[in-house]
C-alpha positions in Angstrom: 17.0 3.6 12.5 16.6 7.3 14.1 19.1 6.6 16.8 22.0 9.8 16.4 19.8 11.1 13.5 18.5 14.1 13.5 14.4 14.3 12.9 12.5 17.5 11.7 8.4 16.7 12.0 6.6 19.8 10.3 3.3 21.4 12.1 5.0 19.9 15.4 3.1 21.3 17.8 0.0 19.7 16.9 -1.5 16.5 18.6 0.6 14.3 17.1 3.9 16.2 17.3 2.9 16.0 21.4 3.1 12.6 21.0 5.6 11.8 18.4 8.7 13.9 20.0 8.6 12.1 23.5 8.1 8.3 22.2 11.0 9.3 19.8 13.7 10.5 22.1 13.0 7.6 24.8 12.9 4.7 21.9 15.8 6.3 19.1 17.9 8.6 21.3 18.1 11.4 17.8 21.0 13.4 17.7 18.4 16.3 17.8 14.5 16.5 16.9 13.1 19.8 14.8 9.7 21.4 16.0 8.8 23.2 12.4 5.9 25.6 12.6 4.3 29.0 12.3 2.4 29.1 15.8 5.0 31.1 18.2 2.6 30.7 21.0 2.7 26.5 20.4 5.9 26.2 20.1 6.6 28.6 23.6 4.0 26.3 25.4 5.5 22.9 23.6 9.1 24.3 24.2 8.6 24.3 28.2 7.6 20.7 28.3 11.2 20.1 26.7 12.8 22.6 28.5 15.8 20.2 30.0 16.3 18.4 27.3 18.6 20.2 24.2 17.8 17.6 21.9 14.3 19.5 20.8 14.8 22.3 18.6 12.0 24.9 17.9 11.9 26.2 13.9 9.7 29.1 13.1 8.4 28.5 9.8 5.6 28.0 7.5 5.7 25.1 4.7 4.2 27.4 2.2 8.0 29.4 2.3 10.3 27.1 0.6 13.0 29.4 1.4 12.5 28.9 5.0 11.9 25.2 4.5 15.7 25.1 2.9 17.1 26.8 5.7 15.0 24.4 8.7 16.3 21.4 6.5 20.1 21.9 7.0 21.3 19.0 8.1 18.4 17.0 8.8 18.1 13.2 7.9 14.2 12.7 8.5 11.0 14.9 7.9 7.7 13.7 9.3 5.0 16.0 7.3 2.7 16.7 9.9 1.5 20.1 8.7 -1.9 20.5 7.4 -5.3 22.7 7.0 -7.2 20.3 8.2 -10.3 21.1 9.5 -13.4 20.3 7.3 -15.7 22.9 7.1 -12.6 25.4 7.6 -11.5 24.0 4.5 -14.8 24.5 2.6 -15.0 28.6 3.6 -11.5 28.8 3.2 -10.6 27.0 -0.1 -7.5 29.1 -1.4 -5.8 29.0 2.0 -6.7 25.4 2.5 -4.8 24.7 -0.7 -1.8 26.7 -0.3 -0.5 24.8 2.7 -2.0 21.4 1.7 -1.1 21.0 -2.1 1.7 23.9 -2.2 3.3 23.4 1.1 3.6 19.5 -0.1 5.2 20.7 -3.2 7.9 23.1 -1.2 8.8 20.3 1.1 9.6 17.4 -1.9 11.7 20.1 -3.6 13.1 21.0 -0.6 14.2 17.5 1.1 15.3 16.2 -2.3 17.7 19.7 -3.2 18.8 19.6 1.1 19.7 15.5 0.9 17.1 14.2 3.6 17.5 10.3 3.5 13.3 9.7 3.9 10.1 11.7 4.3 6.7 10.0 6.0 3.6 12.2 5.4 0.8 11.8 7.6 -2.3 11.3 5.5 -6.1 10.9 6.0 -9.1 8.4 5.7 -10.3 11.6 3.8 -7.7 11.3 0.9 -9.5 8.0 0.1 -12.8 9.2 -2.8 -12.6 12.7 -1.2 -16.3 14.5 -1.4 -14.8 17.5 0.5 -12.3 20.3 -0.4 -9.8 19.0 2.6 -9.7 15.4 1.4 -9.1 16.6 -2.1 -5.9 18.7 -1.2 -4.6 15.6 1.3 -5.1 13.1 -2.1 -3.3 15.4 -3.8 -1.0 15.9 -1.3 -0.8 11.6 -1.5 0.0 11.9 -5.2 2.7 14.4 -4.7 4.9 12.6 -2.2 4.5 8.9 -4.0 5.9 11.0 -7.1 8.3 12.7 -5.5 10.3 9.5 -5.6 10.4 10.0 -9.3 12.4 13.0 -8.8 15.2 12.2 -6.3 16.3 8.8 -8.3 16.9 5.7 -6.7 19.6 7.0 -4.7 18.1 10.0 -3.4 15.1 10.9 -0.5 12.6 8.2 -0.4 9.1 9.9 0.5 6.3 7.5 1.5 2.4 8.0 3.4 0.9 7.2 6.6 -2.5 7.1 6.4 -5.2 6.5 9.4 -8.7 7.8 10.5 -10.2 9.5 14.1 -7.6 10.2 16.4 -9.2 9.4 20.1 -8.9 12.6 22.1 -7.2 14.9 19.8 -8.4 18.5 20.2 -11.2 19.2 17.7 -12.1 15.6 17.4 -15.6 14.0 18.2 -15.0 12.0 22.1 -13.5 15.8 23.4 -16.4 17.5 21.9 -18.8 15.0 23.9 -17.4 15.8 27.1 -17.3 19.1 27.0 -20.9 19.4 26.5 -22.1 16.3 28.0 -23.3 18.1 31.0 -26.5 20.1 28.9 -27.8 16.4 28.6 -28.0 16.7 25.2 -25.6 15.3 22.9 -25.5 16.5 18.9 -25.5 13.2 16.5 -25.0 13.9 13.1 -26.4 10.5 11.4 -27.6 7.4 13.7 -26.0 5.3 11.4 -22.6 6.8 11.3 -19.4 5.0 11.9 -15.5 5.9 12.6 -12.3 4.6 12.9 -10.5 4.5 16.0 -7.0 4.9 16.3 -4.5 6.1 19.5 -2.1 8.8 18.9 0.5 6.1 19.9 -0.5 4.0 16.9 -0.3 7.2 14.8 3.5 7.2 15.6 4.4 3.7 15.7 3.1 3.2 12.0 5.5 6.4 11.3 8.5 4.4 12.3 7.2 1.3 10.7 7.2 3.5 7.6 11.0 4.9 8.1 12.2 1.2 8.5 9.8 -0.4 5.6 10.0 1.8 2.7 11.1 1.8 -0.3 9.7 5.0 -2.0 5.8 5.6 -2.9 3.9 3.0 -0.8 1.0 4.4 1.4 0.7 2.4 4.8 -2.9 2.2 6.2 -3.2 1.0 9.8 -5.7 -2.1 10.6 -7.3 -0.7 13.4 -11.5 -1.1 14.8 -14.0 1.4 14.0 -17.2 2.3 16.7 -20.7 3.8 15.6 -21.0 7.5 17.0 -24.4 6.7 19.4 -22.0 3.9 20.8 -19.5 6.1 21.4 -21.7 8.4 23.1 -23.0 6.1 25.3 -19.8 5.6 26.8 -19.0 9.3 27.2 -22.4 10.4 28.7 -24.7 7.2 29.4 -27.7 9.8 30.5 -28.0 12.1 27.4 -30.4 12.2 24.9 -29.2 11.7 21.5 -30.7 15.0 18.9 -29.5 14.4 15.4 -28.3 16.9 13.9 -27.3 15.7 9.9 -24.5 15.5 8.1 -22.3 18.7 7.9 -21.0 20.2 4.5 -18.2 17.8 3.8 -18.5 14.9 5.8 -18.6 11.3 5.4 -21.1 9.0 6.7 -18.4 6.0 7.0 -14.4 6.9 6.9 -12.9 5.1 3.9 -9.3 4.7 3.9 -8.9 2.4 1.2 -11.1 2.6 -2.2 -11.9 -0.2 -4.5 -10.2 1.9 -7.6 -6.9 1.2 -4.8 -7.4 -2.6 -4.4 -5.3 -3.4 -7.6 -2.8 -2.5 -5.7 -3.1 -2.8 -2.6 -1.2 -5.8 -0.3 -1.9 -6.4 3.3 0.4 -7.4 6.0 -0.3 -8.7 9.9 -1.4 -5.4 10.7 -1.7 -3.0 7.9 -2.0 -2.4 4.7 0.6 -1.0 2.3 -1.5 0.7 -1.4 1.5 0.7 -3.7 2.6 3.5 -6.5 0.6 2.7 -9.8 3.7 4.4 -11.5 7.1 3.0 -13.2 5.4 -1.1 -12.6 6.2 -0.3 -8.6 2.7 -1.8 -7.2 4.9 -5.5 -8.9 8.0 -4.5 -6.7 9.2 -7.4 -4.6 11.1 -4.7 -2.7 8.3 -3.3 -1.9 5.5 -6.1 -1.6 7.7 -7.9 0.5 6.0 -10.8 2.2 2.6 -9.0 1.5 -1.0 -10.9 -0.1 -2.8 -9.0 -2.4 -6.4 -7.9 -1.4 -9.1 -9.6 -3.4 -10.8 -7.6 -6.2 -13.1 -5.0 -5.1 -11.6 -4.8 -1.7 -12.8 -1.8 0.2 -11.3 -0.7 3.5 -14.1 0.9 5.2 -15.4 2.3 9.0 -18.9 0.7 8.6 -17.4 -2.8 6.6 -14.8 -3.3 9.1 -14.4 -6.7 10.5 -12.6 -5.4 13.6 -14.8 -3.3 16.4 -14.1 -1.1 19.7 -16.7 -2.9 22.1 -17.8 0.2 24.8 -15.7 -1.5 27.6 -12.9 -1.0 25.3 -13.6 2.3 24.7 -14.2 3.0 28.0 -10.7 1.8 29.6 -9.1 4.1 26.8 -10.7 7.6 28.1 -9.7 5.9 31.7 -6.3 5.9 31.1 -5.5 9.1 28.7 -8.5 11.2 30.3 -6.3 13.9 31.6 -4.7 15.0 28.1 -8.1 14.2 26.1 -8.8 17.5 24.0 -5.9 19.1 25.3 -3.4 18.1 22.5 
């Protein structure tokens, strides 16, 4: 699929990028891979990691310039859209900036890939997309809407753009089993709601629904990721059996359960050994065989959600995981 192609993946030097570049050049063997972003100091740091190998290119750029965006895209076959504002409460003080990279920066990139001849687009997504309540999930939906549309545009010959969508990355930097450690040692750990559950996903899972994406799609369909949720006070059990628990509430924006899929979805919504696939509601292409495949619609009402979940990450579980990744936890 990727092998002798070349691959750009937008806001690169993020978590996933870290991730995504390596498993791609030891499973595909690309022609070359494009680190696209607007963080020199990233991409300096990233670029000594891949300092022997001239496959990885570095791009500075920012997906809210479409002028740059036609220039990075010479030549390229595949885009993963990794780029994002994604922070919550960033998003909330920071609305117009928040938008301009989320909702415009999708916009540049679908004109862009279609006008520069890129054969398929994935764009990494987020269990916030699904009934957004918060300024960040609002843009990403958006962001959803723009890239199953986009199909519309290039024809049936042209770029194919589809979505990955998934929940909690373990370890990422920012995210909750990082933040635990790093303050694990004041014996106090903040809880925002006792009753809160996440998904759990591994970077590695991230990028292995990506290529499952690039091989399956057919233009428009959203993938969603089966994977086990946790409640937060287990979860902090594991990382710091000792601490007291002080709950903290809810911040402006969050969710008490991640969602992923929504019952307004279900209608069209199919699900697969281990994912689920919501397809366009445009053009009659949620009845495509092409792209049901050998999918069984969800029942009626179907709701994909952290706290409803019928798989769960048992402590032991959890606790092999920050084993065996504890030295890059937070640092990617």
């Amino acid at each position: 699929m990727l092998k002798s192609q070349t691959v750009l993946i937008t806001g690169g030097t993020g978590s996933f990028g870290h991730t995504f570049v390596p498993m791609t050049l030891a499973k595909y063997k690309p022609k070359k891979v494009i680190i696209f972003s607007r963080d020199e100091m990233k991409q300096w740091e990233m670029a000594k990691l891949f300092k022997d190998d001239p496959r990885v290119r570095f791009f500075i750029g920012d997906v809210r310039d479409k002028e740059r965006l036609y220039r990075a895209l010479d030549g390229v076959d595949y885009v993963v859209h990794a780029a994002a504002t994604k922070i919550v409460p960033t998003a909330e003080y920071n609305p117009f900036e928040c938008i301009k990279t989320n909702i415009n920066g999708a916009m540049n990139l679908v004109d862009a890939c279609i006008d520069r001849g890129v054969k398929r687009v994935v764009a990494l997504s987020t269990d916030k997309a699904s009934s957004p309540i918060n300024l960040y999930g609002a843009t990403k939906l958006a962001s959803d809407k723009l890239f199953v549309a986009g199909n519309s545009y290039s024809g049936g010959e042209g770029t194919k753009f589809a979505v990955v969508r998934y929940g909690n990355v373990m370890g990422s930097r920012g995210s909750v089993i990082p933040f635990f450690m790093s303050v694990k040692d004041t014996g106090v750990l903040p809880i925002t709601d006792e009753r809160m559950t996440r998904f759990m996903i591994s970077l590695e899972q991230g990028v292995e629904l990506v290529w499952h994406a690039f091989d399956d799609m057919e233009g428009g369909e959203i993938y969603v990721k089966k994977i086990p949720s946790m409640k937060v006070t287990e979860l902090a059990k594991v990382v710091a059996p000792d601490a007291e628990h002080k709950v903290v509430g809810i911040r402006p924006g969050e969710k008490l359960h991640e969602q992923m899929i929504g019952v307004e979805d279900a209608h069209y919504t199919y699900e697969y050994p281990e994912h689920f696939k919501i397809l366009p509601a445009i053009h009659n292409w949620s009845e495509s065989p092409l792209r049901i495949k050998d999918g069984r619609k969800v029942p009626e009402g179907f709701v994909y959600s952290s706290d409803s979940n019928k798989e769960w990450m048992s402590p032991n579980e959890l606790q092999s995981w920050i084993d065996a990744n504890h030295e890059k936890i937070g640092k990617i």
